[in-house]
PDB file of N, H, CA, C and O in Angstrom:
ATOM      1  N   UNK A   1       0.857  -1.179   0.000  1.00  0.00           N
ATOM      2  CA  UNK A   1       0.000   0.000   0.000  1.00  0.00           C
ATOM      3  C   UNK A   1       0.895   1.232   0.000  1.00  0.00           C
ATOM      4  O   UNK A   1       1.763   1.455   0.844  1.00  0.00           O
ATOM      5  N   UNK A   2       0.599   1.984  -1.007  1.00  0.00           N
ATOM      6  H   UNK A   2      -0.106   1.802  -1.693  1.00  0.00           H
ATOM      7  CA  UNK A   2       1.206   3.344  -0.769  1.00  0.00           C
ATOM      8  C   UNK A   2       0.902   4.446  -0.419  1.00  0.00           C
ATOM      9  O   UNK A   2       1.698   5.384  -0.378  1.00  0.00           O
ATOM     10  N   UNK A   3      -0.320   4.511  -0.106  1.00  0.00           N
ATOM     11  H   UNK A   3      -0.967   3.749  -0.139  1.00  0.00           H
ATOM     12  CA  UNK A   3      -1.351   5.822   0.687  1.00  0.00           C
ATOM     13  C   UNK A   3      -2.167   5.315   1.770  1.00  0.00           C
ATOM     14  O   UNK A   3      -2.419   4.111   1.805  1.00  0.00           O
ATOM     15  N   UNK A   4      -2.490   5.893   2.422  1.00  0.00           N
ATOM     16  H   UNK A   4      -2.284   6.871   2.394  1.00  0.00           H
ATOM     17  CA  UNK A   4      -3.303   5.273   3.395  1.00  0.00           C
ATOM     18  C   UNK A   4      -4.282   6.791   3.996  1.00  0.00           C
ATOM     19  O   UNK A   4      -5.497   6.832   4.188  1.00  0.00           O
ATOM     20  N   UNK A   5      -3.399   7.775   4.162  1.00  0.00           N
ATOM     21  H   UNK A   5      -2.412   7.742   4.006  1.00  0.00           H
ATOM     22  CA  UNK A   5      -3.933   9.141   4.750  1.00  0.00           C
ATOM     23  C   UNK A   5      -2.577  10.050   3.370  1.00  0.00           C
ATOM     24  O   UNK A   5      -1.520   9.702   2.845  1.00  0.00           O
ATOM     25  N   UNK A   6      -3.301  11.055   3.330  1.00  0.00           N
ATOM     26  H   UNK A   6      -4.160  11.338   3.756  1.00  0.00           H
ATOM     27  CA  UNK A   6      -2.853  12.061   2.071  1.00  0.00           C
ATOM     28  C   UNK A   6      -2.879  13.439   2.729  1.00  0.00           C
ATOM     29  O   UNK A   6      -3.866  13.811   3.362  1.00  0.00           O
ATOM     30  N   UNK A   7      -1.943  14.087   2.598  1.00  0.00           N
ATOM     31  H   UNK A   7      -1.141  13.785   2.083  1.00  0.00           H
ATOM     32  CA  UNK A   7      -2.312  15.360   3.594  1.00  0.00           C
ATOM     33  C   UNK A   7      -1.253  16.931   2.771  1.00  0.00           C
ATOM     34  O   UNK A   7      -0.103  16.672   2.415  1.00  0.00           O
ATOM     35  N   UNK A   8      -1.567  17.789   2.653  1.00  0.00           N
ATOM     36  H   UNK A   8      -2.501  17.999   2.942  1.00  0.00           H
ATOM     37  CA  UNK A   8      -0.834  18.958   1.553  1.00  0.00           C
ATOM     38  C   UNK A   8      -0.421  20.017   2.544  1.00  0.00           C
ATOM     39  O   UNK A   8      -0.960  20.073   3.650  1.00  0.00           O
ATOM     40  N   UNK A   9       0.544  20.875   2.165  1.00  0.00           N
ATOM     41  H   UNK A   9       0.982  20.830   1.268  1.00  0.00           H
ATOM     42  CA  UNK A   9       0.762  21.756   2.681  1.00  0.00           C
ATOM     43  C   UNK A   9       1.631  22.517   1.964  1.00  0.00           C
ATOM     44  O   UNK A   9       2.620  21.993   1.453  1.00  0.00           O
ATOM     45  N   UNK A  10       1.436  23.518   1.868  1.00  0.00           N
ATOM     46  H   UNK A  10       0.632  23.944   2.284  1.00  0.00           H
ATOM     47  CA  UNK A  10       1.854  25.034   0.944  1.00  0.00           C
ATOM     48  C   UNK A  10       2.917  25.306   1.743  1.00  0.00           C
ATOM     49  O   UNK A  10       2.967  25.172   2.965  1.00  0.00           O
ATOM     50  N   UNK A  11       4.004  25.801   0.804  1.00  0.00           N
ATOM     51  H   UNK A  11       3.963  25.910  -0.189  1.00  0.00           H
ATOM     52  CA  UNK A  11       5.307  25.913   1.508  1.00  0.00           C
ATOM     53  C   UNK A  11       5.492  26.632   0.458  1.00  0.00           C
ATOM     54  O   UNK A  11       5.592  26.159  -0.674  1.00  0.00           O
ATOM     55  N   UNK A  12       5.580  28.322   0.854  1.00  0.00           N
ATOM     56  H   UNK A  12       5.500  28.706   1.774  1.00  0.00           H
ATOM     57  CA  UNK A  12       6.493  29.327   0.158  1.00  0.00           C
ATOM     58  C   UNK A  12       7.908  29.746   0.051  1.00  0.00           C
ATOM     59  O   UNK A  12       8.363  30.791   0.518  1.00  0.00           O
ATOM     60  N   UNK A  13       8.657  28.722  -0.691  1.00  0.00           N
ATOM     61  H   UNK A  13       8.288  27.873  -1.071  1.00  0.00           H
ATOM     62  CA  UNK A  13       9.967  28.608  -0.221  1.00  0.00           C
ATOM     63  C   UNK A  13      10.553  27.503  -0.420  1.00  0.00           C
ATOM     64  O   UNK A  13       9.856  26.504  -0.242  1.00  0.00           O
ATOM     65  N   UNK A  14      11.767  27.330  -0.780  1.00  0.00           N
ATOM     66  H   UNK A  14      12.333  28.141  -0.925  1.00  0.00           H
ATOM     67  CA  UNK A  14      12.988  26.507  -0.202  1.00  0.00           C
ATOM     68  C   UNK A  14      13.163  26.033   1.125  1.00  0.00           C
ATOM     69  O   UNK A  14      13.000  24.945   1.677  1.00  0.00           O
ATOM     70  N   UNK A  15      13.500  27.036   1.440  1.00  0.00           N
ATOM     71  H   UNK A  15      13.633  27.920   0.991  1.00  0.00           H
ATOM     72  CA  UNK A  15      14.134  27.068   2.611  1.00  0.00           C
ATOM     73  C   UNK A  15      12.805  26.679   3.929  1.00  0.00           C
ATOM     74  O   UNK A  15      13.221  26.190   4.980  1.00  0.00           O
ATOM     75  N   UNK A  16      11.429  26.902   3.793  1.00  0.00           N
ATOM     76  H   UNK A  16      11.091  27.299   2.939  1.00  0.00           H
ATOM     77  CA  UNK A  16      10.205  26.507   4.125  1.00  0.00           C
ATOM     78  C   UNK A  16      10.261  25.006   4.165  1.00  0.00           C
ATOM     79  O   UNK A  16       9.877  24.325   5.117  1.00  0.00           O
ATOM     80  N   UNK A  17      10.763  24.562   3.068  1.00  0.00           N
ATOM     81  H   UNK A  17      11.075  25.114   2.295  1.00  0.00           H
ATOM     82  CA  UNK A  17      10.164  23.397   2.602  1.00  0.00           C
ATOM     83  C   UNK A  17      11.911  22.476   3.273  1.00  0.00           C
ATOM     84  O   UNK A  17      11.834  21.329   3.712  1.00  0.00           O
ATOM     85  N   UNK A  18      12.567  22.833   3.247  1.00  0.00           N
ATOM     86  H   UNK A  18      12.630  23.765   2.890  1.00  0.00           H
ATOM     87  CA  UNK A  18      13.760  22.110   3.850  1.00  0.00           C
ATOM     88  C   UNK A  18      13.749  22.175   5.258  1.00  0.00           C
ATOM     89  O   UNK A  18      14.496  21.340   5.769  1.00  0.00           O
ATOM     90  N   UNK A  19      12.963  23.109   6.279  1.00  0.00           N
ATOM     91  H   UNK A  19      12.357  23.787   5.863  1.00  0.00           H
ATOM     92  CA  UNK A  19      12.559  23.102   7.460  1.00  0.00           C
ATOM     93  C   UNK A  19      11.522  21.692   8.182  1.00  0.00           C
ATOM     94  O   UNK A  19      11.478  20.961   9.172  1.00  0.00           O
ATOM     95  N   UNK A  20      10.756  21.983   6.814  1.00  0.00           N
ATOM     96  H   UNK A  20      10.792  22.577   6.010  1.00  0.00           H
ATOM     97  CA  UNK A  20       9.567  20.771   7.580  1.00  0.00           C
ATOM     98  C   UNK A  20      10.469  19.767   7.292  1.00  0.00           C
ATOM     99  O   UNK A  20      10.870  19.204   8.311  1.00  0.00           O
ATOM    100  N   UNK A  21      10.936  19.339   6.237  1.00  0.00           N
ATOM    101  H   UNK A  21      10.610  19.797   5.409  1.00  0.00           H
ATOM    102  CA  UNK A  21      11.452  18.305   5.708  1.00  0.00           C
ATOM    103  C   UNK A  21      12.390  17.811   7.184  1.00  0.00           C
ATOM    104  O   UNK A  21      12.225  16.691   7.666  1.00  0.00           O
ATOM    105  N   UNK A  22      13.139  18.585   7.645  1.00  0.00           N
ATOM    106  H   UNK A  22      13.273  19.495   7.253  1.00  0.00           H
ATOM    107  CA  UNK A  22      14.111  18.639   9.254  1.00  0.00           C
ATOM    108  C   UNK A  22      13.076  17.684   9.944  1.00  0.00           C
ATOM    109  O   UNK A  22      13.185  16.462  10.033  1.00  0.00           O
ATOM    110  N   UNK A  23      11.645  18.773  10.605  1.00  0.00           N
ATOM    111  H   UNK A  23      11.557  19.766  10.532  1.00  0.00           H
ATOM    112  CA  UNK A  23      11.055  18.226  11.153  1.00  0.00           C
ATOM    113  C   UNK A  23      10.204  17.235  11.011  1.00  0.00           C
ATOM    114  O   UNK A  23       9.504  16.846  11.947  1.00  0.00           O
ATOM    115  N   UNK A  24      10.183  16.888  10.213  1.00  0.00           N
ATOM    116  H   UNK A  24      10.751  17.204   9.453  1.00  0.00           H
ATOM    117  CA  UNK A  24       8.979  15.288   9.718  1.00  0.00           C
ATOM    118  C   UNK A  24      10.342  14.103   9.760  1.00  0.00           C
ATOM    119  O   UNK A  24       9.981  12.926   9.766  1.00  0.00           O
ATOM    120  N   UNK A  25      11.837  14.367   9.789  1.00  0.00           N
ATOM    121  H   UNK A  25      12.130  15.323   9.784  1.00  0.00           H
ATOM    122  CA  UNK A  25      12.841  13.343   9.957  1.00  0.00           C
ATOM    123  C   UNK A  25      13.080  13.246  11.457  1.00  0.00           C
ATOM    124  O   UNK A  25      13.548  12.190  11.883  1.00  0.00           O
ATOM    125  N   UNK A  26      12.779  14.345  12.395  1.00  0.00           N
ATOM    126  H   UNK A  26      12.400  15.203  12.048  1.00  0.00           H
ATOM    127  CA  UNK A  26      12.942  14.157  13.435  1.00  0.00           C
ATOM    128  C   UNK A  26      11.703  12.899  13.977  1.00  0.00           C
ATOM    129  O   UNK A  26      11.815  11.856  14.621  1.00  0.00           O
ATOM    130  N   UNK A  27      10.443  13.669  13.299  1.00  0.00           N
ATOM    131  H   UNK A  27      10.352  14.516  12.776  1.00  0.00           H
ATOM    132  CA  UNK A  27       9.147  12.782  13.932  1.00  0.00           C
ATOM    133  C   UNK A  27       8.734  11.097  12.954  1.00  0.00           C
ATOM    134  O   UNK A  27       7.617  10.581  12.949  1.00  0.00           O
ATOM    135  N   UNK A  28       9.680  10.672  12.396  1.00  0.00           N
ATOM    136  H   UNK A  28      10.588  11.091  12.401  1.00  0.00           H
ATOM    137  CA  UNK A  28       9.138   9.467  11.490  1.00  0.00           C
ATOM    138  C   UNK A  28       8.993   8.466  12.412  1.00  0.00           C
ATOM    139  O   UNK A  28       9.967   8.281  13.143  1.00  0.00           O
ATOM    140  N   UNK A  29       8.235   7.919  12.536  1.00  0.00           N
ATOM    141  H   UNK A  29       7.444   8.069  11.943  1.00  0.00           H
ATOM    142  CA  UNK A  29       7.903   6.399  13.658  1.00  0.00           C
ATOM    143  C   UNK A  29       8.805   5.422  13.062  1.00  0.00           C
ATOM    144  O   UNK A  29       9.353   5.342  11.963  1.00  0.00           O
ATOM    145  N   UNK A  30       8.796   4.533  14.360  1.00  0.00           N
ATOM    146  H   UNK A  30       8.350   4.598  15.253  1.00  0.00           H
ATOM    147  CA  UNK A  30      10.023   3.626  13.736  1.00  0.00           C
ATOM    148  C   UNK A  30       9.194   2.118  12.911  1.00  0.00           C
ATOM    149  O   UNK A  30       9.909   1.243  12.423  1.00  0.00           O
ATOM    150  N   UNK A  31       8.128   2.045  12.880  1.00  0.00           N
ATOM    151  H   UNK A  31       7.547   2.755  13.276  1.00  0.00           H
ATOM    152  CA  UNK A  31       7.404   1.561  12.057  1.00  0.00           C
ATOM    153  C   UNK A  31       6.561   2.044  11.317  1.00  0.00           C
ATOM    154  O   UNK A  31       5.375   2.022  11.646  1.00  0.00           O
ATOM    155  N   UNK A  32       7.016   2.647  10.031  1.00  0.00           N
ATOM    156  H   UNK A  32       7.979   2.665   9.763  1.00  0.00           H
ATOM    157  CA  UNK A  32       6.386   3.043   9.340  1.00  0.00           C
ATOM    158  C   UNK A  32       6.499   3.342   7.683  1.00  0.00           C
ATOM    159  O   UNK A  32       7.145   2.531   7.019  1.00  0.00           O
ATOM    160  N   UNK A  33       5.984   4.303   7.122  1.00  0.00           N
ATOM    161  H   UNK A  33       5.460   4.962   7.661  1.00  0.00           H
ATOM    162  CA  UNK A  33       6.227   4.678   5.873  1.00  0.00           C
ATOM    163  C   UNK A  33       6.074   6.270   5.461  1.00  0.00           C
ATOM    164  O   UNK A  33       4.863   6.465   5.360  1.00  0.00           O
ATOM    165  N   UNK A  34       6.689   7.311   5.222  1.00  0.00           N
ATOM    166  H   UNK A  34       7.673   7.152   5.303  1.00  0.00           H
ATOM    167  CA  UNK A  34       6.297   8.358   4.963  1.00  0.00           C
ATOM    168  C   UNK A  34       7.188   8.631   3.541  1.00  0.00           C
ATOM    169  O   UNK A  34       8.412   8.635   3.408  1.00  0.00           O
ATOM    170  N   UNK A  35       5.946   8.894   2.356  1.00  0.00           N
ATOM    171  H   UNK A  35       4.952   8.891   2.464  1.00  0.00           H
ATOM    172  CA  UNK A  35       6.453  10.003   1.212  1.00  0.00           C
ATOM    173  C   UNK A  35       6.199  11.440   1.758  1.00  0.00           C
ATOM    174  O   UNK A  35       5.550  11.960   2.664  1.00  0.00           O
ATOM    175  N   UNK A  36       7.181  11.886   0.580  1.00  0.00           N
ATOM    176  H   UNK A  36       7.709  11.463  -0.157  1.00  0.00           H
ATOM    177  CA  UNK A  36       7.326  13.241   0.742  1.00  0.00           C
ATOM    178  C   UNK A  36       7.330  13.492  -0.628  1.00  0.00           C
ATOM    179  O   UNK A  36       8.183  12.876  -1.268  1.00  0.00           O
ATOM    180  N   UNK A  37       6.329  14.507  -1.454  1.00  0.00           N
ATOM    181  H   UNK A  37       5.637  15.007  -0.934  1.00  0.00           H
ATOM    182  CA  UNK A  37       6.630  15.111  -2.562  1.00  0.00           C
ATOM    183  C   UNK A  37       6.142  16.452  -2.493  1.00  0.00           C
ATOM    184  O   UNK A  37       5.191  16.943  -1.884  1.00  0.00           O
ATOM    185  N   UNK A  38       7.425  17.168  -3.623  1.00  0.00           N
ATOM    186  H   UNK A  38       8.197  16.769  -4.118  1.00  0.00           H
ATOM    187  CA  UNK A  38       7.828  18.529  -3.750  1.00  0.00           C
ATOM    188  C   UNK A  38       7.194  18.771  -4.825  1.00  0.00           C
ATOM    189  O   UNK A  38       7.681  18.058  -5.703  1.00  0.00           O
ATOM    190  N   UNK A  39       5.898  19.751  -5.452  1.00  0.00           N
ATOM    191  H   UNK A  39       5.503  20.330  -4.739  1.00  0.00           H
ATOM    192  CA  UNK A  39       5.635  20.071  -6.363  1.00  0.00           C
ATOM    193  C   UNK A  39       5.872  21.693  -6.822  1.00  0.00           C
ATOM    194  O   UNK A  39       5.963  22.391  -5.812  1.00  0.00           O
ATOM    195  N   UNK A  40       5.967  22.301  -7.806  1.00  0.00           N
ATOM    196  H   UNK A  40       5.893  21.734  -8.626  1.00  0.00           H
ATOM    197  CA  UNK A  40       6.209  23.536  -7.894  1.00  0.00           C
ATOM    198  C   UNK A  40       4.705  24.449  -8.293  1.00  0.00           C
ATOM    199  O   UNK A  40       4.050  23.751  -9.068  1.00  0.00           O
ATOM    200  N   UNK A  41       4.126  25.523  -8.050  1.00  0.00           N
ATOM    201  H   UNK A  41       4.658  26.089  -7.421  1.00  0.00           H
ATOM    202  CA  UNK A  41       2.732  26.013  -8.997  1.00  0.00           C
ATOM    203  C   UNK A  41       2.543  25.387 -10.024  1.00  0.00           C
ATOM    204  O   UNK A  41       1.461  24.837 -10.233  1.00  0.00           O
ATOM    205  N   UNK A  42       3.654  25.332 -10.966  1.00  0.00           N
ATOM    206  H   UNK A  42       4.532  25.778 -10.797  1.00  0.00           H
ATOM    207  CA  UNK A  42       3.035  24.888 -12.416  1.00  0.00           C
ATOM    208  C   UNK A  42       2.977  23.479 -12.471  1.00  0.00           C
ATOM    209  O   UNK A  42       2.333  22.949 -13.376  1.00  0.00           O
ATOM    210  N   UNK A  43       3.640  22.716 -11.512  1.00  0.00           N
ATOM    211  H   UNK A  43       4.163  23.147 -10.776  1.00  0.00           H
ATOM    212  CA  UNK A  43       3.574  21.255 -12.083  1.00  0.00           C
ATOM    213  C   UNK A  43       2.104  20.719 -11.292  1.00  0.00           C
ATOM    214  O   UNK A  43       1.365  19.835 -11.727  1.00  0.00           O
ATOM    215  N   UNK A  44       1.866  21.651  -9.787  1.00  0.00           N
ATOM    216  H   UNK A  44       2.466  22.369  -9.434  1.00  0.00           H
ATOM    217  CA  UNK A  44       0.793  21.326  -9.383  1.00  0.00           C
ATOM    218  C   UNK A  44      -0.782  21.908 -10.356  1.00  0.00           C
ATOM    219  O   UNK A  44      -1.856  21.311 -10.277  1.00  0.00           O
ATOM    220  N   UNK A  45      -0.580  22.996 -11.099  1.00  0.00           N
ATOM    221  H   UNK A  45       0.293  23.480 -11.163  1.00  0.00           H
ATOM    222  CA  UNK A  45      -1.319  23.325 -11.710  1.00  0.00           C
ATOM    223  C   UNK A  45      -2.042  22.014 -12.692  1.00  0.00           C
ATOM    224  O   UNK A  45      -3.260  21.836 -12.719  1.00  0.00           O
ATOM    225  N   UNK A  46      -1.083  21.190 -13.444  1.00  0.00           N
ATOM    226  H   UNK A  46      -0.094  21.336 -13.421  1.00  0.00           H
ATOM    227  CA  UNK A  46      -1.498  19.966 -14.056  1.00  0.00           C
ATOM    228  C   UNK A  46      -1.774  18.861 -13.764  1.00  0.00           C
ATOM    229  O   UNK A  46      -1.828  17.892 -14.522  1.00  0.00           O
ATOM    230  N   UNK A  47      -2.032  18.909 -12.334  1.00  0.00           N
ATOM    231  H   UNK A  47      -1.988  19.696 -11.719  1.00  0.00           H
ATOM    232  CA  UNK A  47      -2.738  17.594 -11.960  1.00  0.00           C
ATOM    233  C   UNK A  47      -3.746  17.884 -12.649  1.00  0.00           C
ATOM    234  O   UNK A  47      -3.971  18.999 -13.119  1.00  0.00           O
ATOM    235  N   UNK A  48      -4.646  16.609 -12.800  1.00  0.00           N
ATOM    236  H   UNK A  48      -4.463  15.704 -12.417  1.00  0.00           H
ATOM    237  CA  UNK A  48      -5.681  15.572 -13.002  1.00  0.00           C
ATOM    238  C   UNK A  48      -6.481  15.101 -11.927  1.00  0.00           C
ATOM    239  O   UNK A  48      -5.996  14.387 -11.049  1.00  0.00           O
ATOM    240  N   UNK A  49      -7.789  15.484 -11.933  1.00  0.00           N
ATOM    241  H   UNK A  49      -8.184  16.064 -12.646  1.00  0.00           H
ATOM    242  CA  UNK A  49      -8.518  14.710 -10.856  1.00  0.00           C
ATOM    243  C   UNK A  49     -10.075  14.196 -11.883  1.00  0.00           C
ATOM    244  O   UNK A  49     -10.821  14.883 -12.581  1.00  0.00           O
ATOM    245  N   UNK A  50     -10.081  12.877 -11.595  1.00  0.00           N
ATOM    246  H   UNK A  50      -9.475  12.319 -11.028  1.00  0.00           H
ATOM    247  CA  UNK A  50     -11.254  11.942 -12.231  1.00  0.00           C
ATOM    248  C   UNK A  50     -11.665  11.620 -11.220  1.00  0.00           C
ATOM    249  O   UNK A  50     -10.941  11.258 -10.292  1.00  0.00           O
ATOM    250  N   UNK A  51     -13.328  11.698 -11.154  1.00  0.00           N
ATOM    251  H   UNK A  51     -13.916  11.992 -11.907  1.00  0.00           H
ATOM    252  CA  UNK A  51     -14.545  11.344 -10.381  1.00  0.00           C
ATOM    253  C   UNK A  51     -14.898  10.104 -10.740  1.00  0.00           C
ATOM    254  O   UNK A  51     -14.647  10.087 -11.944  1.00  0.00           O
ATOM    255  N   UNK A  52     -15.325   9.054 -10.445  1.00  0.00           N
ATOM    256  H   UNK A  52     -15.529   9.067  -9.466  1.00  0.00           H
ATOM    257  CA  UNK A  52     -16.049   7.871 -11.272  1.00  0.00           C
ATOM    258  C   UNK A  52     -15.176   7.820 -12.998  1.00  0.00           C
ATOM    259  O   UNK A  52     -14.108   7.293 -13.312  1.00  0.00           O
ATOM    260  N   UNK A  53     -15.968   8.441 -13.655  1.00  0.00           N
ATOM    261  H   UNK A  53     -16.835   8.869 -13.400  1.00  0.00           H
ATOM    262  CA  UNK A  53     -15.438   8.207 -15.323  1.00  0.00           C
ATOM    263  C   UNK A  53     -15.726   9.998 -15.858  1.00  0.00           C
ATOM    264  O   UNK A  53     -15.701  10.469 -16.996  1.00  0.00           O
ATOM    265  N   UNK A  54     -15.977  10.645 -14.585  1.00  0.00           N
ATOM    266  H   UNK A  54     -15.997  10.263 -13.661  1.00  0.00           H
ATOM    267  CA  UNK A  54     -15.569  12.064 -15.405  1.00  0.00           C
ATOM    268  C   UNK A  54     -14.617  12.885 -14.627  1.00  0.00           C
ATOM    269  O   UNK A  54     -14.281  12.625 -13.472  1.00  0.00           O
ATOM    270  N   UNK A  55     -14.155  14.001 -15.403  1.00  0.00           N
ATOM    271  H   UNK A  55     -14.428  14.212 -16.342  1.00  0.00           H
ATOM    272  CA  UNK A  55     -12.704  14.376 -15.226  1.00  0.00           C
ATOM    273  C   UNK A  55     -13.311  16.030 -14.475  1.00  0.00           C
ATOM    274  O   UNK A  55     -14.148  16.815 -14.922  1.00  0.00           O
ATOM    275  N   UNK A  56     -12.446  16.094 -13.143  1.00  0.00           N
ATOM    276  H   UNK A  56     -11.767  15.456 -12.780  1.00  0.00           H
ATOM    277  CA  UNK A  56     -13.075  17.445 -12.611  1.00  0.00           C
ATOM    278  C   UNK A  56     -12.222  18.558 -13.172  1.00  0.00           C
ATOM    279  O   UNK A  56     -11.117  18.449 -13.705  1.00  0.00           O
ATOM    280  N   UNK A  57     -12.792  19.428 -13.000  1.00  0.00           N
ATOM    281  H   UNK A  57     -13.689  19.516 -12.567  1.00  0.00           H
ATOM    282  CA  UNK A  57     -11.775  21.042 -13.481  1.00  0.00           C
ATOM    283  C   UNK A  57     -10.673  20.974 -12.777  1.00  0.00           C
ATOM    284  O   UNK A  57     -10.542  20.694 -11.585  1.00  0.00           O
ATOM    285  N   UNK A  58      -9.563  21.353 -13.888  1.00  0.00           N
ATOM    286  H   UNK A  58      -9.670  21.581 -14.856  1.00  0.00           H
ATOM    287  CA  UNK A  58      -8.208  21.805 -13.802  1.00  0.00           C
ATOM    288  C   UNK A  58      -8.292  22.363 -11.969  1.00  0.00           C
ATOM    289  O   UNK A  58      -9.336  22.793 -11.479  1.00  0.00           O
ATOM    290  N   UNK A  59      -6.950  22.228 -11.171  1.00  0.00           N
ATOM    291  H   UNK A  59      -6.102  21.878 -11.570  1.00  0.00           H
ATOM    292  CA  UNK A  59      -7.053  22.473 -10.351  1.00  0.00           C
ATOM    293  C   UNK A  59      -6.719  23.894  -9.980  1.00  0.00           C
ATOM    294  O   UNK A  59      -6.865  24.481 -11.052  1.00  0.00           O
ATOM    295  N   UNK A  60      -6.411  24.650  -9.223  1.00  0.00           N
ATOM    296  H   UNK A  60      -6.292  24.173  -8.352  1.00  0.00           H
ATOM    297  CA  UNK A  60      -6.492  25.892  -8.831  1.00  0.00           C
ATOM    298  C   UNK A  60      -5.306  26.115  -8.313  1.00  0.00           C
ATOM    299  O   UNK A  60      -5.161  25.509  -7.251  1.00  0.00           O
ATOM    300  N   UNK A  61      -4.244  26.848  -8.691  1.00  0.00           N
ATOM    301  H   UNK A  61      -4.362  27.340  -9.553  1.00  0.00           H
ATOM    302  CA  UNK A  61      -3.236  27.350  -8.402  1.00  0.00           C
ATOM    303  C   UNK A  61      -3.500  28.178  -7.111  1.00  0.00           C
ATOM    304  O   UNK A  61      -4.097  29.250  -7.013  1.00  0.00           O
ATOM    305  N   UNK A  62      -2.745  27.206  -5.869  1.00  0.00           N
ATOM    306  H   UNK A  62      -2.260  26.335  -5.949  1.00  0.00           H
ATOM    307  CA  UNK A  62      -3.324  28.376  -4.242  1.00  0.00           C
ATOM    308  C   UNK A  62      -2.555  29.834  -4.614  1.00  0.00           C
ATOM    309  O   UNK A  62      -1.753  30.266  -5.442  1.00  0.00           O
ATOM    310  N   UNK A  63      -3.089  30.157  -3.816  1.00  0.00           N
ATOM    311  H   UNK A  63      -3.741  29.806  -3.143  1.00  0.00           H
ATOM    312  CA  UNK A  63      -3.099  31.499  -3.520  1.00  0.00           C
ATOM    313  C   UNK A  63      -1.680  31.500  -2.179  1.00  0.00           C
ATOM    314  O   UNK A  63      -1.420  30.551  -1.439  1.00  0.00           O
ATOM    315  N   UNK A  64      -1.043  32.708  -2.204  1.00  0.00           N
ATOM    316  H   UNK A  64      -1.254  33.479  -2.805  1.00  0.00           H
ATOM    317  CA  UNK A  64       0.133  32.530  -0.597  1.00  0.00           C
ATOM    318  C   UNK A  64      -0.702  32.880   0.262  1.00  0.00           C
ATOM    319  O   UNK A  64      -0.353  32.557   1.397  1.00  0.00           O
ATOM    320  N   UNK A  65      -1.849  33.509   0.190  1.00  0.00           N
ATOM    321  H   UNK A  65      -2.132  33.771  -0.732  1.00  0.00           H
ATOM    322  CA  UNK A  65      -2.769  33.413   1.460  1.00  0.00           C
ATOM    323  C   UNK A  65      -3.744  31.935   2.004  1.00  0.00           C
ATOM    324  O   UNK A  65      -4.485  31.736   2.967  1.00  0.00           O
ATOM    325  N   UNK A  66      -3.299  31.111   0.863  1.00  0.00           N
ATOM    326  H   UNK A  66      -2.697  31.272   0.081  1.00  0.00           H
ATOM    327  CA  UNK A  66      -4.414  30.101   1.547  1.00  0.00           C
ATOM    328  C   UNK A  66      -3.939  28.940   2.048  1.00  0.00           C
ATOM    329  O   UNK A  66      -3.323  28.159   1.323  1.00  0.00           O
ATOM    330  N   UNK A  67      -4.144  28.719   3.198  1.00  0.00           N
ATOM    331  H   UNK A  67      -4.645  29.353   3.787  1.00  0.00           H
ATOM    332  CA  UNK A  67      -4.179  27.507   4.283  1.00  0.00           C
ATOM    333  C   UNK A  67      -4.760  26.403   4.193  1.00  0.00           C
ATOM    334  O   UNK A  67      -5.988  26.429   4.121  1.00  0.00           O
ATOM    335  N   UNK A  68      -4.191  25.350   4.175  1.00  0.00           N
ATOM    336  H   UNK A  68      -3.193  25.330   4.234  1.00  0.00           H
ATOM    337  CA  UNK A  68      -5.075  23.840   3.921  1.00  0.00           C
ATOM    338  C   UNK A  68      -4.693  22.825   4.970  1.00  0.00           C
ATOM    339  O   UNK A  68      -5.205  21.706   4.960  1.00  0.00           O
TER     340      UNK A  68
END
């Protein structure tokens, strides 16, 4: 299994994103599994999301004000 719980977080930055990265190595359980992926606006812009057999709208480039 490679997902189980899915969870996002907006990171304005490098240097943002090499922080958590610190702290999610400090907190990894010693039985377990954690990915980590780095997407940029535009590559997240081209995801794909399919419902059943139809395809939902292009996704939405966040905003630096928005929290998830």
């Amino acid at each position: 299994m490679s997902q189980f719980s899915v969870y996002a977080k907006l990171l304005l930055g490098r240097d943002k994103s090499d922080a958590l990265l610190a702290r999610v190595r400090k907190a990894l359980p010693e039985y377990g599994k954690v990915h980590i992926m780095s997407f940029t606006d535009k590559q997240y812009s081209g995801i794909l999301t399919f419902y059943g057999t139809k395809q939902d709208n292009a996704q939405k480039t966040p905003s630096q004000f928005e929290m998830f």
